[in-house]
C-alpha positions as a Markdown table, in Angstrom:
| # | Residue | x | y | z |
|---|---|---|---|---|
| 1 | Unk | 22.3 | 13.2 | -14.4 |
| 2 | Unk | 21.8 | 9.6 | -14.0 |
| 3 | Unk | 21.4 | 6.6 | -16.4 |
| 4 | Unk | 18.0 | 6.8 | -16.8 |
| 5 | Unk | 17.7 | 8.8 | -20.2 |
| 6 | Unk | 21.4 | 9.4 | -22.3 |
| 7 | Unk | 22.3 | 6.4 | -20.9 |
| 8 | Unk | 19.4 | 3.7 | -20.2 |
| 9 | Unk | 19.6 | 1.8 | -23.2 |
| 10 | Unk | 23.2 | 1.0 | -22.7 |
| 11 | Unk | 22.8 | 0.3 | -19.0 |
| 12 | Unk | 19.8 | -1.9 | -20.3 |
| 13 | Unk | 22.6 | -4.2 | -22.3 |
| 14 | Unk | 25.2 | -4.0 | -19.8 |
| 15 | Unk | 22.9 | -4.6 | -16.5 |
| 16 | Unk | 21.7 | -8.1 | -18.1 |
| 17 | Unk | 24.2 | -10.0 | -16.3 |
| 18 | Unk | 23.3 | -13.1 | -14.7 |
| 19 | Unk | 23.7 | -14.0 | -11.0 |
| 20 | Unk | 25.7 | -17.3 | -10.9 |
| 21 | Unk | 24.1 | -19.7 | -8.5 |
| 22 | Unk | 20.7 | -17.7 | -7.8 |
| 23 | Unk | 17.6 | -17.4 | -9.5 |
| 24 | Unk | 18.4 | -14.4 | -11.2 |
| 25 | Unk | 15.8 | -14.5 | -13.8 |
| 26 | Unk | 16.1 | -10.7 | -14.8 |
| 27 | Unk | 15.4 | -8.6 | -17.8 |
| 28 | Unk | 14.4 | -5.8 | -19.0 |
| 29 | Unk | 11.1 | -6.1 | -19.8 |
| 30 | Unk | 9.2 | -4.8 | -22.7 |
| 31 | Unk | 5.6 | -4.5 | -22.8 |
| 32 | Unk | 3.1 | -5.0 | -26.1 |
| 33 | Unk | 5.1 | -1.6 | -28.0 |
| 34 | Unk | 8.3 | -1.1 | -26.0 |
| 35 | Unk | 11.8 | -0.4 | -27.7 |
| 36 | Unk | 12.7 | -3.0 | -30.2 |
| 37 | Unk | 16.5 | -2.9 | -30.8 |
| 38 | Unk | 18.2 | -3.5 | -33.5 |
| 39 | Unk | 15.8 | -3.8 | -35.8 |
| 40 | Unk | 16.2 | -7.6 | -37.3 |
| 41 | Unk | 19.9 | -8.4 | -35.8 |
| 42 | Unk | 17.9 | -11.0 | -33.8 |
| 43 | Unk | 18.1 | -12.9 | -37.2 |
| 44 | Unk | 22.0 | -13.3 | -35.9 |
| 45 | Unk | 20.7 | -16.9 | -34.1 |
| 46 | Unk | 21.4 | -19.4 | -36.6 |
| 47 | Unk | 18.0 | -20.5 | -37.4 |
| 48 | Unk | 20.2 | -24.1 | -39.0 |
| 49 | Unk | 20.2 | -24.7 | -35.6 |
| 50 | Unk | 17.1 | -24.6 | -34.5 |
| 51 | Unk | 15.7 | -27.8 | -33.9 |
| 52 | Unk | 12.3 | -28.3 | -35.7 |
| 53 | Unk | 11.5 | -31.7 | -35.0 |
| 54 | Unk | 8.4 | -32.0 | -36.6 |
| 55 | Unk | 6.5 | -29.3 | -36.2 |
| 56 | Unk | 4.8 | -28.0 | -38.9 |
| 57 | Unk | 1.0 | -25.6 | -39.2 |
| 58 | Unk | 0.4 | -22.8 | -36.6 |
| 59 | Unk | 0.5 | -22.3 | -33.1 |
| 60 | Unk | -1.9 | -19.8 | -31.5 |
| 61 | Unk | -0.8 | -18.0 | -28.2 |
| 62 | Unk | -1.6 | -15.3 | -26.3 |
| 63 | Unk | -0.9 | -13.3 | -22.9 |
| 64 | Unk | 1.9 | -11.0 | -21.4 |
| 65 | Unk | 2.8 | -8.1 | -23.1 |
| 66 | Unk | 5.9 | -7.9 | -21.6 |
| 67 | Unk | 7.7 | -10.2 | -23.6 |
| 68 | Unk | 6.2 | -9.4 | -26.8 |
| 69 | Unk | 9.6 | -7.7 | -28.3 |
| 70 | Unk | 11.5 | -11.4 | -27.0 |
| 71 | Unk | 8.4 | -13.2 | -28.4 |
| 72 | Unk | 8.3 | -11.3 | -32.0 |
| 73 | Unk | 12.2 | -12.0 | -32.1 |
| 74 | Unk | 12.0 | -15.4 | -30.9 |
| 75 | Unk | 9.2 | -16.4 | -33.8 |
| 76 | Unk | 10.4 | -14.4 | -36.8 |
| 77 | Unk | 13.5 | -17.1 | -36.6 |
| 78 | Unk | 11.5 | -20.0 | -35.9 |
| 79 | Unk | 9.2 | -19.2 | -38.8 |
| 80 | Unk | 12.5 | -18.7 | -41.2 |
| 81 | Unk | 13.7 | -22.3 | -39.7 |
| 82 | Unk | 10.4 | -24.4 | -39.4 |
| 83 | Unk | 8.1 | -22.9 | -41.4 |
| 84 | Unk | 6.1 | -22.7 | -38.8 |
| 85 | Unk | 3.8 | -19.6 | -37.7 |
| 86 | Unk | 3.4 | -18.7 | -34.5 |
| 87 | Unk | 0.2 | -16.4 | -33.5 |
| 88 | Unk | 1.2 | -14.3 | -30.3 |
| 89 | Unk | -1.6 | -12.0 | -29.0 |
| 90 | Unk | 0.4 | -9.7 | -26.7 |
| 91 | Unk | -3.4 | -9.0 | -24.9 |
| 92 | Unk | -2.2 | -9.5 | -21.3 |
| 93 | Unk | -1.4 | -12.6 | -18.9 |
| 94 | Unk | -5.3 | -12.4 | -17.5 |
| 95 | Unk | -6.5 | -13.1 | -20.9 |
| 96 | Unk | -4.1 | -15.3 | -22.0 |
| 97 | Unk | -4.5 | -17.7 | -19.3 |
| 98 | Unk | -8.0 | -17.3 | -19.6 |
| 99 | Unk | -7.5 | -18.2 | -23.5 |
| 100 | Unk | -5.2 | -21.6 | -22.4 |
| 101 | Unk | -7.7 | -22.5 | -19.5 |
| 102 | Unk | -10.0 | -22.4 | -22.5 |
| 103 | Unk | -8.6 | -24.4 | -24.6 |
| 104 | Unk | -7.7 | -22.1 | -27.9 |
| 105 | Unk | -4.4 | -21.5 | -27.7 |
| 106 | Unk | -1.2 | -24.2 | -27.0 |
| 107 | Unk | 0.2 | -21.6 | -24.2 |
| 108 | Unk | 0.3 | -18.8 | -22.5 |
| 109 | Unk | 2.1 | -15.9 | -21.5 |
| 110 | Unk | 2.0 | -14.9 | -17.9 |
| 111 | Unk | 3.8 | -12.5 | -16.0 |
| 112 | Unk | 2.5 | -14.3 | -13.0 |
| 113 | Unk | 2.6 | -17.9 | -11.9 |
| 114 | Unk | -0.8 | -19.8 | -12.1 |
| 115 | Unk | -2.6 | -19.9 | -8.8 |
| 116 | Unk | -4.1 | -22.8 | -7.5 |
| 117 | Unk | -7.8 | -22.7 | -8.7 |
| 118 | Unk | -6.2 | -22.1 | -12.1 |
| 119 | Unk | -3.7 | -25.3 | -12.2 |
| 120 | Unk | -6.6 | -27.4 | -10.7 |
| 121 | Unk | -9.2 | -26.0 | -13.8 |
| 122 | Unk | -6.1 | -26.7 | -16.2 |
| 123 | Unk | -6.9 | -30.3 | -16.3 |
| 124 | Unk | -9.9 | -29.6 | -18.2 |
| 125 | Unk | -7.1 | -29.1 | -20.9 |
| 126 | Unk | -4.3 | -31.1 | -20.1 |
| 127 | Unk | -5.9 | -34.1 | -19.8 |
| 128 | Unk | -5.0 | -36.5 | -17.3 |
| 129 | Unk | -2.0 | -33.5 | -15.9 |
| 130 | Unk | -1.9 | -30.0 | -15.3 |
| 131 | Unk | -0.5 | -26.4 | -16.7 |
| 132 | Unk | 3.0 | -25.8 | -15.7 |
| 133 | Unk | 4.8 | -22.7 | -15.6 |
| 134 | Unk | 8.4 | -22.0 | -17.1 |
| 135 | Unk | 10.2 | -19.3 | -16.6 |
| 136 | Unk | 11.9 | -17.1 | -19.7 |
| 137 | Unk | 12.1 | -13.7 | -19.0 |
| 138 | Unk | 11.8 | -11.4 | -16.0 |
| 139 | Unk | 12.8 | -7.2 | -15.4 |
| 140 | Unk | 11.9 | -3.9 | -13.4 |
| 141 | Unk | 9.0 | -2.6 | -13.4 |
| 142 | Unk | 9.6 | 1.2 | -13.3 |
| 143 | Unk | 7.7 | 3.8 | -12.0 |
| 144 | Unk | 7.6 | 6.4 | -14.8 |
| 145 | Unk | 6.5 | 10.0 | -13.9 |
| 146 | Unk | 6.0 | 13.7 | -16.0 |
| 147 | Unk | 7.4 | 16.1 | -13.4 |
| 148 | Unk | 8.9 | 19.1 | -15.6 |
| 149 | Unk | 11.9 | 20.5 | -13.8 |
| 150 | Unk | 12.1 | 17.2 | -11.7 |
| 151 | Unk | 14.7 | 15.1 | -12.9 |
| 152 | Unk | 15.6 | 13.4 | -10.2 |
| 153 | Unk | 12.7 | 11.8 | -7.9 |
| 154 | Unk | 13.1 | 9.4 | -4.6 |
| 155 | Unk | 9.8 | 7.5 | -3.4 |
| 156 | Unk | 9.0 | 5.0 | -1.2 |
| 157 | Unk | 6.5 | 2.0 | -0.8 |
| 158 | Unk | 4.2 | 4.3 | 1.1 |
| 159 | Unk | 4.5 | 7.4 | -0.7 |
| 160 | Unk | 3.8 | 5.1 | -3.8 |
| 161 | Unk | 0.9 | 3.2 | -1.6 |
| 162 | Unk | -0.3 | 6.6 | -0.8 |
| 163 | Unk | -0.4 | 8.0 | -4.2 |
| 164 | Unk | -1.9 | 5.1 | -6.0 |
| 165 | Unk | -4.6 | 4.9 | -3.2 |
| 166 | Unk | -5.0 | 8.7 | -4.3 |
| 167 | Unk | -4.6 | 9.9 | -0.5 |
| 168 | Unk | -1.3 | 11.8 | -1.5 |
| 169 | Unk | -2.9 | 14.3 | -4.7 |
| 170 | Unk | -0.5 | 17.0 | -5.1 |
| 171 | Unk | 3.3 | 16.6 | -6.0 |
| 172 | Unk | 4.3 | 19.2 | -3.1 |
| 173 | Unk | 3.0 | 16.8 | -0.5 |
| 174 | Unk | 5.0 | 16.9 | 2.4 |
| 175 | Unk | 5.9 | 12.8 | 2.5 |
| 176 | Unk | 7.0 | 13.6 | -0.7 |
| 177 | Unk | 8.9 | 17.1 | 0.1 |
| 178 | Unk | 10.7 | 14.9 | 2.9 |
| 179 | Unk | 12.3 | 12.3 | 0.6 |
| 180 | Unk | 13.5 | 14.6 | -1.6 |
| 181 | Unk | 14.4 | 17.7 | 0.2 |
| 182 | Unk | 16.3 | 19.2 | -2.9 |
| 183 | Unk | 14.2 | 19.2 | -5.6 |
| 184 | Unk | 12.0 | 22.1 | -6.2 |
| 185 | Unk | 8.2 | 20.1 | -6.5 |
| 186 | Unk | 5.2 | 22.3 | -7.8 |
| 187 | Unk | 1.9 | 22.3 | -6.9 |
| 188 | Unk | 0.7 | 20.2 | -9.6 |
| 189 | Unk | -2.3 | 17.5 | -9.3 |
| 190 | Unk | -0.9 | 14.0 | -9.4 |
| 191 | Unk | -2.1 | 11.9 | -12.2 |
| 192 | Unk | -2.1 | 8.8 | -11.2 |
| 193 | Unk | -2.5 | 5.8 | -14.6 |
| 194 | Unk | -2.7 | 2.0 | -13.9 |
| 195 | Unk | -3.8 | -0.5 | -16.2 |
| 196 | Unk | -7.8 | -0.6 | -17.6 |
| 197 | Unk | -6.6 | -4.8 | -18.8 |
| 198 | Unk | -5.8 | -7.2 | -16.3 |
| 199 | Unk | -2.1 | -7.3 | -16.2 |
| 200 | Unk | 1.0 | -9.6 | -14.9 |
| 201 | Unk | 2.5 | -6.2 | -14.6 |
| 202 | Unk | -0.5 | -4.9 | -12.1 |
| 203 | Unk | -0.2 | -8.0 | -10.1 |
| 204 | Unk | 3.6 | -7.6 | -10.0 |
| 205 | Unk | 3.4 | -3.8 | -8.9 |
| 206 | Unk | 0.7 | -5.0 | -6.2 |
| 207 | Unk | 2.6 | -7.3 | -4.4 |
| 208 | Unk | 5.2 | -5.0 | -3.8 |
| 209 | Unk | 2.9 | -2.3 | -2.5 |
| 210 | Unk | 1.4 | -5.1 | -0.2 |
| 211 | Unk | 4.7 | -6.6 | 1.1 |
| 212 | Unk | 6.5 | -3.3 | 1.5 |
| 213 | Unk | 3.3 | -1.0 | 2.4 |
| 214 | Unk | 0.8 | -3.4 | 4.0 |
| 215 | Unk | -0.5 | -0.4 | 6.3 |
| 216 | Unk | -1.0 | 2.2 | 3.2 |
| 217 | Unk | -2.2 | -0.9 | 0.8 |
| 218 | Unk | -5.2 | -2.0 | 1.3 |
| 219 | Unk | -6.1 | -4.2 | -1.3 |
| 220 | Unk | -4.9 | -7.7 | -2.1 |
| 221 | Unk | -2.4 | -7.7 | -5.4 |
| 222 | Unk | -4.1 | -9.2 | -7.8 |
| 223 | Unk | -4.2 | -9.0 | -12.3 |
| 224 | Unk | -6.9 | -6.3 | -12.4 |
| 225 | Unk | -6.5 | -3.4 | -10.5 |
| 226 | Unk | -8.8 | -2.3 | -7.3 |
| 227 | Unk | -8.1 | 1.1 | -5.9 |
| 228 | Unk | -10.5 | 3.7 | -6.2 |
| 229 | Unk | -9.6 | 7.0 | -8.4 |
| 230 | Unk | -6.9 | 7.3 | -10.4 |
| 231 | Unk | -7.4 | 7.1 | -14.3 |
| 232 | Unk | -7.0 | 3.7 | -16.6 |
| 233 | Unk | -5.3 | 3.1 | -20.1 |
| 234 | Unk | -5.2 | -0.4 | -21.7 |
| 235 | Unk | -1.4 | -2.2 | -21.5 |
| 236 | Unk | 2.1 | -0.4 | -20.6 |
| 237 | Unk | 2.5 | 1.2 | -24.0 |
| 238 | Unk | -0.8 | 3.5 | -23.0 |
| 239 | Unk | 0.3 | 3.8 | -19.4 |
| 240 | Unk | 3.9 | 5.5 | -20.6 |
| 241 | Unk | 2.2 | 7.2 | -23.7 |
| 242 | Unk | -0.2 | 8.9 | -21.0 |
| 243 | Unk | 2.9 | 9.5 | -18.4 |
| 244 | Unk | 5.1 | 11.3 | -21.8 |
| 245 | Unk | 1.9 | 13.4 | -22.7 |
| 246 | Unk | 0.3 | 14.5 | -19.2 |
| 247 | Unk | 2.3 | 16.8 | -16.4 |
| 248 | Unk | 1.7 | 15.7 | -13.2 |
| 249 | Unk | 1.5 | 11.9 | -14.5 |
| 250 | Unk | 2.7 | 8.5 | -12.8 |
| 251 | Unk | 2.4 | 5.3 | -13.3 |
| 252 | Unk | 4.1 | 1.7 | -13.6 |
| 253 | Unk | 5.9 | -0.4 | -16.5 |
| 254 | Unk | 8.0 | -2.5 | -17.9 |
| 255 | Unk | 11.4 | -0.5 | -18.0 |
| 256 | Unk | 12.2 | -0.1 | -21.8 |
| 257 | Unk | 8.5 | 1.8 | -21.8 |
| 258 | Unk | 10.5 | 4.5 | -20.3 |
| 259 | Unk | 13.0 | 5.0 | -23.3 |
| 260 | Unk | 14.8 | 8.0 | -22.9 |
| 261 | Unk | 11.8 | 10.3 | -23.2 |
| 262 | Unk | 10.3 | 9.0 | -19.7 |
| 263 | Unk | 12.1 | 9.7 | -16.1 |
| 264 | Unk | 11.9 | 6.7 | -13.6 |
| 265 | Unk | 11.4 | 6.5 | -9.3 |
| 266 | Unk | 13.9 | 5.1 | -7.3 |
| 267 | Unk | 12.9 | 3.6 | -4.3 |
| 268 | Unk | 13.9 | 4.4 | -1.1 |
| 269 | Unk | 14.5 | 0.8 | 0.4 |
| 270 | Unk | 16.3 | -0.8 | 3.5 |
| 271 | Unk | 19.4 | -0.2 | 2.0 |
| 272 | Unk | 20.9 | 2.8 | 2.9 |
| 273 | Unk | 20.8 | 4.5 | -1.1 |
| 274 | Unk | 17.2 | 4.8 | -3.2 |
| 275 | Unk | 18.0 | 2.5 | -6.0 |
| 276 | Unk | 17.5 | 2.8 | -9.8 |
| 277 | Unk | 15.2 | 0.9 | -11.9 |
| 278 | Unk | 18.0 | -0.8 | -14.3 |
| 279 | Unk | 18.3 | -4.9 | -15.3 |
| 280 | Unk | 21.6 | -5.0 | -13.2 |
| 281 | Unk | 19.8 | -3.9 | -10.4 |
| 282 | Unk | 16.4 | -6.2 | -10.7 |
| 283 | Unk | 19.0 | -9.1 | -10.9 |
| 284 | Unk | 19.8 | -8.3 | -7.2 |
| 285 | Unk | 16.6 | -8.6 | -6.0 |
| 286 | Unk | 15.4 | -11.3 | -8.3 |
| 287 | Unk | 18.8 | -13.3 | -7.2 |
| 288 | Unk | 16.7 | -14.1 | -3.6 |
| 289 | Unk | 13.8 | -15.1 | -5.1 |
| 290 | Unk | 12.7 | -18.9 | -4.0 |
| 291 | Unk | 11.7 | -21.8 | -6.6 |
| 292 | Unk | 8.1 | -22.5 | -5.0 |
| 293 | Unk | 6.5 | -24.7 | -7.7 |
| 294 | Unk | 6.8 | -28.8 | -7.3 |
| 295 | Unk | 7.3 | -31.4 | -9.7 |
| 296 | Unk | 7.9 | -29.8 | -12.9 |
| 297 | Unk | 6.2 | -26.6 | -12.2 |
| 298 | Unk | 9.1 | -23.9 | -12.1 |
| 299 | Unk | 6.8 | -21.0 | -10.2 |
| 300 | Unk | 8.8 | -18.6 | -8.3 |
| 301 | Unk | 8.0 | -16.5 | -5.3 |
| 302 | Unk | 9.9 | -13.3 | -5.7 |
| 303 | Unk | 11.3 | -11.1 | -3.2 |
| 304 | Unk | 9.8 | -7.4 | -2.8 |
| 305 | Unk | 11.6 | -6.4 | 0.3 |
| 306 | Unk | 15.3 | -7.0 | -0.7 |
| 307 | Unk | 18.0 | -5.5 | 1.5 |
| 308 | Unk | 20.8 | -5.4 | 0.0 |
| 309 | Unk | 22.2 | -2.7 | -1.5 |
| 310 | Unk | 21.4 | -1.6 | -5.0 |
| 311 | Unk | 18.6 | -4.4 | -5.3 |
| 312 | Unk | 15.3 | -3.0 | -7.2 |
| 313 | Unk | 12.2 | -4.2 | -5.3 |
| 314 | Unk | 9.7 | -4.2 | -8.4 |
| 315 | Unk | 10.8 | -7.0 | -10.5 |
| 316 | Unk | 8.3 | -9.7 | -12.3 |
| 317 | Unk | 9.1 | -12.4 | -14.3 |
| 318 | Unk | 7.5 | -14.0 | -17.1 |
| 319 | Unk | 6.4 | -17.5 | -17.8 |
| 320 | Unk | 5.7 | -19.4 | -20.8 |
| 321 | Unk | 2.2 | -21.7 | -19.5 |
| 322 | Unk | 1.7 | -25.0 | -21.1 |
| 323 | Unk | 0.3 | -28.9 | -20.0 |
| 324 | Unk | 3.0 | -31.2 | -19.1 |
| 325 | Unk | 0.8 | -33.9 | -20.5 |
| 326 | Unk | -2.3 | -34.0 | -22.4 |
| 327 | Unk | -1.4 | -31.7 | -25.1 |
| 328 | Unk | -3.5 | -31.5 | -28.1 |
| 329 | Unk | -1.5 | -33.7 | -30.7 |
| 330 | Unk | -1.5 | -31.7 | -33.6 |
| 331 | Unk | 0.2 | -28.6 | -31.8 |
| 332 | Unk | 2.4 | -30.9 | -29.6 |
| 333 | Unk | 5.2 | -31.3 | -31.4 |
| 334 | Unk | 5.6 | -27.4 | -32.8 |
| 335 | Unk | 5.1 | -26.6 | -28.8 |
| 336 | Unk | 7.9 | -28.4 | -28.1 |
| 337 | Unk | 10.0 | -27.1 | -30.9 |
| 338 | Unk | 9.1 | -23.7 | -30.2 |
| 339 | Unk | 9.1 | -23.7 | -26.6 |
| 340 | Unk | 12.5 | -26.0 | -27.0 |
| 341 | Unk | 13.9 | -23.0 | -29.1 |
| 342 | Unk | 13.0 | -20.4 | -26.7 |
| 343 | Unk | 14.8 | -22.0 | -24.1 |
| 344 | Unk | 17.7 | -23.1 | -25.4 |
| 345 | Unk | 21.0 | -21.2 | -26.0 |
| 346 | Unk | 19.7 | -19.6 | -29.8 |
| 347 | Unk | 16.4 | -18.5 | -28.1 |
| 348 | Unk | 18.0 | -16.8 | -25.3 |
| 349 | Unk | 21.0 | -15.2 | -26.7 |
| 350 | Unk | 18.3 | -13.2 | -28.9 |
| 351 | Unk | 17.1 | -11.6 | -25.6 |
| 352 | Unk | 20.0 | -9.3 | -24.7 |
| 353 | Unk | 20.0 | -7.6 | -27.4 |
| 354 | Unk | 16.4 | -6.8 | -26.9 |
| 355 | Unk | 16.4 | -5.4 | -23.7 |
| 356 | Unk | 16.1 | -8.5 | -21.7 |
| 357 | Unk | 18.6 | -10.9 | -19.7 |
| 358 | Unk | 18.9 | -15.1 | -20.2 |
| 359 | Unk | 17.2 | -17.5 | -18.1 |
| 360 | Unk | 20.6 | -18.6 | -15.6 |
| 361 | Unk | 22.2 | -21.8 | -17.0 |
| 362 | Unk | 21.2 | -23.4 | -13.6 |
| 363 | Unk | 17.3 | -23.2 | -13.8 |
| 364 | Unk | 17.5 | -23.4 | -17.9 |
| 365 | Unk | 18.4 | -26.7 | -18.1 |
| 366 | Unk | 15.6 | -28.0 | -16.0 |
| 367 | Unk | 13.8 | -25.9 | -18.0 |
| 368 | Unk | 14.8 | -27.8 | -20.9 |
| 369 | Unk | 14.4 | -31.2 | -19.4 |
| 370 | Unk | 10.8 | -30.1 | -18.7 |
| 371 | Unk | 9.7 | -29.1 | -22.2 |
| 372 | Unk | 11.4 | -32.3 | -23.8 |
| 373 | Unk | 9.4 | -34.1 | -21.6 |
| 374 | Unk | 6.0 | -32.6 | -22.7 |
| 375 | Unk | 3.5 | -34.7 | -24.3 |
């Protein structure tokens, strides 16, 4: 049997490696409830190094649910070092960059880069700048399905396209029978589950349908899902809770949703083997992605049709959202501290033990400059 249940929570440790001299950004995401490690040997960062600065009172946040496990980690320490509380509401990147667009919260959490409309509103906020995205985190999104007898499963963009689009509803299809001419597939009705909240993670899974499937994909990616049938569950803890209690289930998450309880897809791609959602294997494909933001914007444009071999197309990464000038100055200087934390070398060695893989030294240390520069 493969690695995805006995042994994915080892291959989720020893997949985060780093791609030196690419933007290999990769993790393994977690979602809002995902596996959380080793319980609190994220404390192991010496919070007498953490550099408070002087931040002091709260910071309220909100958005992705991927990184919530790095994010509860990440401000459990800075609490015990600064005394400072940070508020994360794992509620998804739509609403968390609807909150920071708003105005209540001192950043967001976005498993997708801002578009355009969205930096040109931010300077309602940031007065006299703009938002800015920063990269910290980034993984596979899996495709988790309840096939009993079905351990092994090989799909493709279109297959996925069609099933989504809920033109392929039984699992005995025959473009389903043809990419997996071994396994013995039953009759059962698909159940297909994508998000009910809009969702870095939806947007993510979109684009790759669209860019590897633009003839069975209709719609254009976007946070809140728009394909007809199917059924919805709020964020990727109920997607993989509906996938473990429902035969004939599918749907898409961050890959430590899976656990050992759910089996995962892999995609049939241009290389010549289907490939495995695991971290080592999102940090192939992530390694082409392209550094598309200007100035001190860090966006990234990812690549969903990656050829080489063992490279997993369905990858997101997650970016902390915050003005580059204008900031409110009573939260400015725990911002920086925080968001100085996070990014630095205490912050990010906290993230492979929970599932995830460090922001490359090469983009980091922009990343750095960036945030001291905030104001």
């Amino acid at each position: 049997m493969k690695l995805q249940r006995k042994n994915r929570l080892r291959a989720l440790c020893i997949g985060a490696v780093a791609v030196s001299g690419a933007l290999a950004l990769t993790a393994c995401g977690s979602d809002d409830t995902g596996g959380t490690g080793g319980g609190d040997s994220s404390a192991a960062a010496d919070s007498g190094n953490i550099k408070c600065e002087d931040a002091k009172g709260q910071l309220r946040a909100s958005g992705s649910s991927a990184q919530k496990n790095a994010i509860d980690a990440w401000r459990k320490n800075f609490a015990a070092a600064c005394q400072v509380q940070i508020n994360y509401n794992p509620k998804g990147s739509g609403a968390g960059v609807t909150d920071f667009l708003q105005g209540s919260t001192a950043f967001a959490g976005s498993d997708s880069a801002l578009k355009d409309d969205e930096i040109k509103e931010s300077s309602k906020v940031c007065k006299g700048s703009q938002a800015i995205d920063l990269p910290m985190v980034g993984g596979p999104i899996a495709v988790g399905y309840n096939v009993p007898g079905v351990d092994d499963l090989v799909l493709d963009a279109q297959t996925l396209a069609d099933i989504f689009n809920d033109k392929i509803k039984t699992w005995d299809d025959e473009a389903i029978k043809k990419l997996n001419p071994k396994a013995d597939l039953p009759g059962t009705k698909i159940q297909a589950f994508h998000r009910s909240d809009e969702s870095g993670t939806t947007d993510n899974f979109t684009k790759y349908l669209k860019a590897a499937a633009p003839g069975n994909w209709p719609y254009e990616p976007a946070k809140a899902w728009a394909a007809k049938g199917g059924q919805a569950a709020s964020g990727s803890s109920g997607l993989a809770q509906n996938v473990k209690e429902t035969e004939g289930a599918i749907s898409y998450f961050e890959l430590s949703y899976a656990g050992e309880s759910v089996d995962t897809v892999d995609l049939k791609t241009e290389a010549a083997e289907p490939v495995e959602a695991t971290v080592d294997n999102a940090t192939k494909a992530i390694a082409e992605a392209k550094r598309v933001g200007t100035g001190k914007d860090y966006s990234l444009e990812l690549n969903y049709k990656p050829a080489a071999e063992g490279a997993y197309p369905i990858t997101l990464v997650t970016y902390e959202i915050a003005c580059e000038k204008g900031n409110k100055a009573e939260t400015l200087p725990a911002t920086k501290a925080f968001l100085g934390y996070i990014a630095g070398d205490e912050g990010q060695g906290v993230l492979k033990e929970k599932g995830y893989a460090p922001i490359p030294a090469e983009i980091n240390t922009k990343v750095r400059e960036v945030i001291n520069g905030l104001s």
